[in-house]
N, C-alpha and C positions, 0 to 999 in steps of 0.2 A: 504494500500500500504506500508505502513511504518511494519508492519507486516510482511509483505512479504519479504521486505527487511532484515528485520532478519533474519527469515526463510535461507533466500537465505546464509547470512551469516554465522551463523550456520553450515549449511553444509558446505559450507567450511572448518571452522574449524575441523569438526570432520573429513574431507577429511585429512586432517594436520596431524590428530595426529591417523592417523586408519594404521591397520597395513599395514607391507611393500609392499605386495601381493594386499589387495584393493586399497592402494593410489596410487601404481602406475594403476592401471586399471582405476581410478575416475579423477587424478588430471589435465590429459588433458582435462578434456570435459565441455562444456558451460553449463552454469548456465541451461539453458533448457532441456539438454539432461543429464546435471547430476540428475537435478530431475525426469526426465523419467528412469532413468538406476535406482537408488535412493531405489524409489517407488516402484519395483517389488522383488526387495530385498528378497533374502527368508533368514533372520537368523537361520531356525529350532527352535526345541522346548527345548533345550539347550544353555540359554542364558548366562552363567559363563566364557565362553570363552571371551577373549578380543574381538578377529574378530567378534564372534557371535551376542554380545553387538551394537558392532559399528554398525552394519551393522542393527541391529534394530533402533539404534537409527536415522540412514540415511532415512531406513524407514519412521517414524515415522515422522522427519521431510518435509521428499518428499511430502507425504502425506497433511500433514499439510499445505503447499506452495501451492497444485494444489486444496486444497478446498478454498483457498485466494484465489487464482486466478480464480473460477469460480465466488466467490463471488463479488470481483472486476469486473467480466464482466456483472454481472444480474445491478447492482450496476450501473455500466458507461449507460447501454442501458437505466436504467430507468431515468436516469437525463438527458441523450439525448433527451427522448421523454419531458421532466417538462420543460426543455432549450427552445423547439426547439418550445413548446406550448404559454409560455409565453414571450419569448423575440428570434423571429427568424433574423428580421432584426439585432440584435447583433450577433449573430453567421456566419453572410455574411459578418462583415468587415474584413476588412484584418489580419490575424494572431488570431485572436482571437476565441479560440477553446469553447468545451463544460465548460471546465474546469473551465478556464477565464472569460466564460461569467456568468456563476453560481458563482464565488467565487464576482465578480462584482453587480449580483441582489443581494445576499447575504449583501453585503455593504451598497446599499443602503436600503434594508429592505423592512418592510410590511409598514413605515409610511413616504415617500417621501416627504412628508410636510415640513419636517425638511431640506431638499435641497434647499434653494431659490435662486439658480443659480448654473451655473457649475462651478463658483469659490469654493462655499462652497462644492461639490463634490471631486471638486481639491485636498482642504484641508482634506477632511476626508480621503481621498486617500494617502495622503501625499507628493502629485504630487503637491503643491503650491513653489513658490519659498520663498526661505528663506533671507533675507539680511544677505551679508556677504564682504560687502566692507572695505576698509581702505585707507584712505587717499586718494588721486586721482583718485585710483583704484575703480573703479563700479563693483561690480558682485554679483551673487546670488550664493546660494548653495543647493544641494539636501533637501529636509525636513528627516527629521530624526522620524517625529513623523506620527499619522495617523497611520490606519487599517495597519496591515504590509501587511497582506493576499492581499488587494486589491493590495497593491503599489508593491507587487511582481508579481501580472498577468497583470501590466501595463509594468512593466520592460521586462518579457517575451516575451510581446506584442512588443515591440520598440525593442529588440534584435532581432529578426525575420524579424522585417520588415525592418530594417537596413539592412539585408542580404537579402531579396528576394522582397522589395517591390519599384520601382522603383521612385515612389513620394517621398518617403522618403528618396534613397539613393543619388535623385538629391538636397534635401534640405541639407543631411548630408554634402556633396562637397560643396554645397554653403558657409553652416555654419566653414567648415573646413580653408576654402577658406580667411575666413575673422578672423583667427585664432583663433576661439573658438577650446576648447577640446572635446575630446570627453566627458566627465563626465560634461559639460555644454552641450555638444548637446544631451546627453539623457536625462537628465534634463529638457530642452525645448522639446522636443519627449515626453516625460510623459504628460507634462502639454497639449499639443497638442491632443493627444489621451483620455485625460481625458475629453479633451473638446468634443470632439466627441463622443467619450460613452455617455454624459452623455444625450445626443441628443434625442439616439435611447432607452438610459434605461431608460429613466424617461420616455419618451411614452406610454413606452411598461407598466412600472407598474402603472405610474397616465398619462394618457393620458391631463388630465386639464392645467397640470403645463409643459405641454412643451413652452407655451410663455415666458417664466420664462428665459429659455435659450438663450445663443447668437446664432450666426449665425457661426459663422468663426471654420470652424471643421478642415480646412487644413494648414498643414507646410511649403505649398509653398507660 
């Protein structure tokens, strides 16, 4: 994907600097439909011209971009099916897509042994709270350390479901309500979801060690 995203950019640039006649034909059109216009490109067999160049090399990248992208789709269907085989109750909770859920089995690994609770899940996540009081004041802070990969498809996770999931957006009101921030209340949202994950993902890969876990998977 990251690939791709060159690609994508790439083209543009050479849309930039291509001459006056194709930039203005190219530099209206979506990334999509510039790679379809792109890609059928005929430069001829005379490539010393400036125009003739460009317009291979638009090619050449169009091209490029739409064999990523087939690759990227054989790619998503087959981690759909590895997802959907070993850990399907994670792919039903709320917001948490193929992506999240795989980059999550991934976290925890082939040897779940090393989990002896969903605190230390927490922490490997980076979803533990950190101390960061001073003087009268009590409060925790984000963890900074921890898998980054996971602790960014838990953030993913809680920014979605802040906006479309209704348990969450009556806990966020509550929590608002009582004058936390918002960077304290996805704070607590991570650590909450992390508790949950770790429910259905330890099941799914050691079915043995789900005693291991708590109980309390909700923010309300």
């Amino acid at each position: 994907m990251k690939a791709r995203s060159q690609a994508a950019n790439q083209l543009q640039g050479f849309v930039v600097t291509a001459p006056e006649e194709l930039r203005h034909r190219l530099r209206e059109l979506t990334t999509k439909k510039l790679v379809s216009v792109a890609a059928r490109l005929r430069p001829g067999e005379d490539l010393d011209g400036v125009e003739a160049a460009t317009k291979f090399a638009l090619r050449s990248v169009a091209r490029r971009y739409q064999a990523l992208s087939r690759e990227i789709a054989e790619l998503d269907a087959q981690l759909d099916r590895l997802v959907a085989e070993v850990a399907p109750e994670l792919i039903s909770l709320p917001a948490i897509g193929t992506d999240h859920a795989a980059t999550l089995l991934l976290t925890a690994g082939d040897n779940p042994e090393r989990l002896g609770s969903e605190a230390s899940f927490a922490s490997l996540c980076g979803a533990s709270p950190v101390e960061a009081s001073s003087g009268r004041v009590v409060r925790h802070r984000l963890n900074r350390g921890g898998n980054r990969d996971a602790n960014r498809s838990l953030h993913l996770i809680c920014v979605v479901r802040m906006r479309i999931d209704e348990r969450t957006r009556r806990y966020v009101a509550r929590r608002t309500a009582e004058g936390k921030s918002r960077r304290e209340i996805m704070r607590c949202l991570k650590r909450y979801i992390a508790r949950e994950v770790y429910r259905v993902l330890v099941a799914s890969v050691s079915p043995s060690l789900i005693g291991a876990s708590t109980t309390a998977t909700s923010p309300t």
